[in-house]
N, C-alpha and C positions, 0 to 999 in steps of 0.2 A: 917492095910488094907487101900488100896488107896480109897479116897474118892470119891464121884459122879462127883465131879468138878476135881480131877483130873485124871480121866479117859478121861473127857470130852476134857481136853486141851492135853492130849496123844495121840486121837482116831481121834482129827477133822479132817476133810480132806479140808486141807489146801491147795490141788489144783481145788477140788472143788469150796471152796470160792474166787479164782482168776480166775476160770470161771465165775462166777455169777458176779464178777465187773471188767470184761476186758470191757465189755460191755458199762461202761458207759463212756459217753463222756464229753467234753470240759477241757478250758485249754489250756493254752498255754506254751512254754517251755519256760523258760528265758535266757534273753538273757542278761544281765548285764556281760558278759565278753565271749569270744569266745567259753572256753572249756564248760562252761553251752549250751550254743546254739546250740553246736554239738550232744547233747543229744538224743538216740533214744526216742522215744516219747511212744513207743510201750513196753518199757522196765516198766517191773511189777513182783517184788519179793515179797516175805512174809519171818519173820522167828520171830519164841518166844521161849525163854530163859527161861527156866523152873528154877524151885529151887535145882532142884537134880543136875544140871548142863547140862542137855541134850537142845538140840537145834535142834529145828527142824526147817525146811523151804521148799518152795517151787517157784516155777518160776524164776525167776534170780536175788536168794536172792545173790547169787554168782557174781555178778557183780560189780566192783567197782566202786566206786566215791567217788567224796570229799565229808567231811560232810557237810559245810557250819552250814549253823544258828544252823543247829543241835548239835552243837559243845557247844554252851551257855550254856545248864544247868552242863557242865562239867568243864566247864569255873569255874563258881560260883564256884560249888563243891573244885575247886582245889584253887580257893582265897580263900573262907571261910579256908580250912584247913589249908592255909599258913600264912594266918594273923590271925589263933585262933579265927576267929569271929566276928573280928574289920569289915571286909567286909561289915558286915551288916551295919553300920556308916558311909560307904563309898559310896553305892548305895541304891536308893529304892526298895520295891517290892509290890507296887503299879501297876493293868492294866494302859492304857493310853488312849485306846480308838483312840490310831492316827498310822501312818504307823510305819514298824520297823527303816527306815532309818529318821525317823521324827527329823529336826535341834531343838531339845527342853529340858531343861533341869529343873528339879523342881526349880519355883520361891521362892528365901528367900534360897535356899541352895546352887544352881548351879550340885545338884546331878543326875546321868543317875534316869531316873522313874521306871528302874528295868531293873535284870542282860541280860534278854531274847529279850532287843532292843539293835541295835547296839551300842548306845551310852555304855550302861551298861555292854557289852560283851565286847568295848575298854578298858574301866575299868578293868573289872575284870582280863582281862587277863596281866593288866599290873601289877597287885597287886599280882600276883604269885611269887614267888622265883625266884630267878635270877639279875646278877646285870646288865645287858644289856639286849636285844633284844633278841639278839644271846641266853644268860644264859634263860631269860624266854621262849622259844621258845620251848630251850629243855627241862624242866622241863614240861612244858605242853604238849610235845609227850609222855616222857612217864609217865606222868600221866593218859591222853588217853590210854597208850598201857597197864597200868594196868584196868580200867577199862575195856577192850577189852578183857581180857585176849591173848594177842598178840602182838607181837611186828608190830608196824604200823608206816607208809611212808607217808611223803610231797610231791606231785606232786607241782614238782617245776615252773611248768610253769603256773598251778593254781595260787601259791603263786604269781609271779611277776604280773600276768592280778587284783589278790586282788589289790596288793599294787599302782599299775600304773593305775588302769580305777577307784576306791575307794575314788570319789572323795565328797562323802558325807560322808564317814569315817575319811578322811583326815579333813574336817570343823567340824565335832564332836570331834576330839581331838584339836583342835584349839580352839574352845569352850569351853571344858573344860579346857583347860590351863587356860584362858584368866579369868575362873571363881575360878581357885584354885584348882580344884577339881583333874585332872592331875598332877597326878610329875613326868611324867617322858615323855619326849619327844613326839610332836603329832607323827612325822617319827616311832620312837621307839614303840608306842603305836598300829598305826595302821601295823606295821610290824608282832609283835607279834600275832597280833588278823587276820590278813591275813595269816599265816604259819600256824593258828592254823585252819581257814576254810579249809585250801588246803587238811587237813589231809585224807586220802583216808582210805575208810571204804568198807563195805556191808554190807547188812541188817542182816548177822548171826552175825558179830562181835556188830554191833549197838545195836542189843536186847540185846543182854549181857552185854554194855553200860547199858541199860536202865533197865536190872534186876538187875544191882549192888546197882543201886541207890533204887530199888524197897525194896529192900530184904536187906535194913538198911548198905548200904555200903559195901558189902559182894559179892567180884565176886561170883556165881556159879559154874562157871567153873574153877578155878583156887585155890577156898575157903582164897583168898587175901581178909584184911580187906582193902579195898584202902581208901577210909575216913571215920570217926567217921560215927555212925547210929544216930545223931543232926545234922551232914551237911546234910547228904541223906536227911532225913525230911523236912528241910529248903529248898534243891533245889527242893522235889518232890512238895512242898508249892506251890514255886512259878509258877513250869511247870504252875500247875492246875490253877491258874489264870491269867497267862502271855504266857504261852506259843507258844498260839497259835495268840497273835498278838489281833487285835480287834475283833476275830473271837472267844476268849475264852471262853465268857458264853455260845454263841450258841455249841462250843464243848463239853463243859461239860455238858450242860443239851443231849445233842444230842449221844456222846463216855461215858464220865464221866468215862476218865481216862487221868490221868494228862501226858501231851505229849510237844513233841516239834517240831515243822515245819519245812521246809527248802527248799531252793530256789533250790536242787538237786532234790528234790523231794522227799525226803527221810522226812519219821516221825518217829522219836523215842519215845515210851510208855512204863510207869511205873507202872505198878499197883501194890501198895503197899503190901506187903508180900504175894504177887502174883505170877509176874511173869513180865519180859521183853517183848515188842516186835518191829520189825520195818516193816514197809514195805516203799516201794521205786515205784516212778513213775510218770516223771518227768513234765509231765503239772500239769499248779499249777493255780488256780483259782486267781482272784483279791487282795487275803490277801496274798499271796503266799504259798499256803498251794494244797499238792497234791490232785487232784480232784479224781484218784481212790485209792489214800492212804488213804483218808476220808474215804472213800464209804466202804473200807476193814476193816478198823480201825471197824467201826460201825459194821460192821458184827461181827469182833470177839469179841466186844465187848458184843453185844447181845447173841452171840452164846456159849460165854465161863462163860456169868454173870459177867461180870469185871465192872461194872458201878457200879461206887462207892456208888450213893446214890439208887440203887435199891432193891427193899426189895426181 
């Protein structure tokens, strides 16, 4: 028999609670490259990724975009699985308490401070399979497209504004070269982790992202094991302390469900052997984190009991 909590996350009326936080305001859209700038400002989906596999959503969970940063905990997910673990010896996962594009690297190692800054998502993504650019590019599509359960698309004109205006991406793989910690080309590096933000999503494929990793590496919809239930754990670790940029403790004490931000405006959430979700909407406050994906986040979060530490 379905229990009170999931009746609750079956029954909510999910267009309700996008009424309750269309309302709130500020935020601005970002502008670090054309196609983010173009962004309707007014665009606000929801959608959660159940265990059964059903997916529900609401307002224009159906709209696409790139994932941008949201793309990093799947980053990780897919180095850890490729290097057996070594990943973990390669980057930290330590907060940092400084911006995501911040030129800084742990003193005494030369290491990113963890997978969820750019510095550590150039990493990672270089540490995937593949013996080029090209080779890890594509392994990291579809390893996205199994997490998705979907086969999913580059918006290529994303990828070239990443690669050509990325110029605080391009000085963090020169950094790391310079310190060791890179082996494979700053171009090749920042190429890779540029093809991999372009990647085009919506908020119903993104929860499904985010309940794979919830739900111990185990699409829902597809019942694909796509990584070990020790990486899931490891990358839902670090969402919950990194994720959210220097903004992580007040999320956690505040959602207190381990998530990830993004300059689309899109947040992707995990709650472990819970449930996925995302919602999308694309002014983003001074951490770069959506100002009514917060506000919704917190609703379902109270509304469905997903706060980890609440009794």
């Amino acid at each position: 028999m379905p229990s009170p909590d999931d009746a609750r996350r079956r029954d909510l009326d999910l267009d309700d609670l996008l009424r309750r936080v269309r309302g709130t305001t500020g935020g601005e859209v970002d502008d670090s490259i054309p196609q983010l700038a173009d962004a309707d400002p007014d665009l606000l989906g929801v959608a959660l990724a159940l265990p059964d596999g059903r997916v529900r959503t609401a307002g224009d969970a159906g709209a696409s975009f790139s994932v941008q940063s949201a793309v990093k905990p799947f980053l990780f997910a897919l180095a850890l699985a490729d290097t057996g673990g070594d990943a973990l010896d390669r980057v930290g996962i330590e907060p940092t308490g400084e911006a995501f594009d911040a030129l800084e690297l742990e003193a005494g190692t030369g290491r990113p401070p963890n997978p969820m800054v750019n510095a550590g998502a150039l990493l990672t993504a270089a540490l995937v399979d593949g013996g080029d650019a090209d080779g890890r590019a594509a392994r990291i599509l579809r390893g996205l497209s199994a997490f998705a359960g979907r086969d999913l698309e580059v918006d290529e004109d994303v990828s070239r504004s990443e690669q050509l205006l990325g110029d605080r991406n391009h000085a963090l793989a020169h950094l790391m070269r310079s310190e060791g910690t890179l082996h494979v080309t700053a171009d090749d590096a920042v190429e890779a982790y540029a093809r991999s933000c372009a990647v085009l999503v919506d908020a119903g494929c993104l929860a499904v992202m985010g309940a794979t990793l919830a739900l111990g590496g185990r699409n829902p919809v597809t019942g694909v094991q796509v990584v070990d239930a020790a990486v899931a754990r490891d990358v839902v670790s670090v969402m919950a302390t990194c994720g959210v940029y220097d903004g992580s403790g007040r999320w956690m004490r505040e959602v207190g469900v381990p998530a990830k931000s993004s300059v689309s405006g899109a947040i992707v959430l995990s709650a472990p052997r819970v449930l996925g979700a995302a919602v999308v909407s694309p002014p983003l406050d001074g951490q770069g984190t959506s100002v009514r994906g917060a506000a919704a986040s917190a609703a379902l979060s109270r509304e469905l009991g997903l706060h980890a530490f609440a009794s």
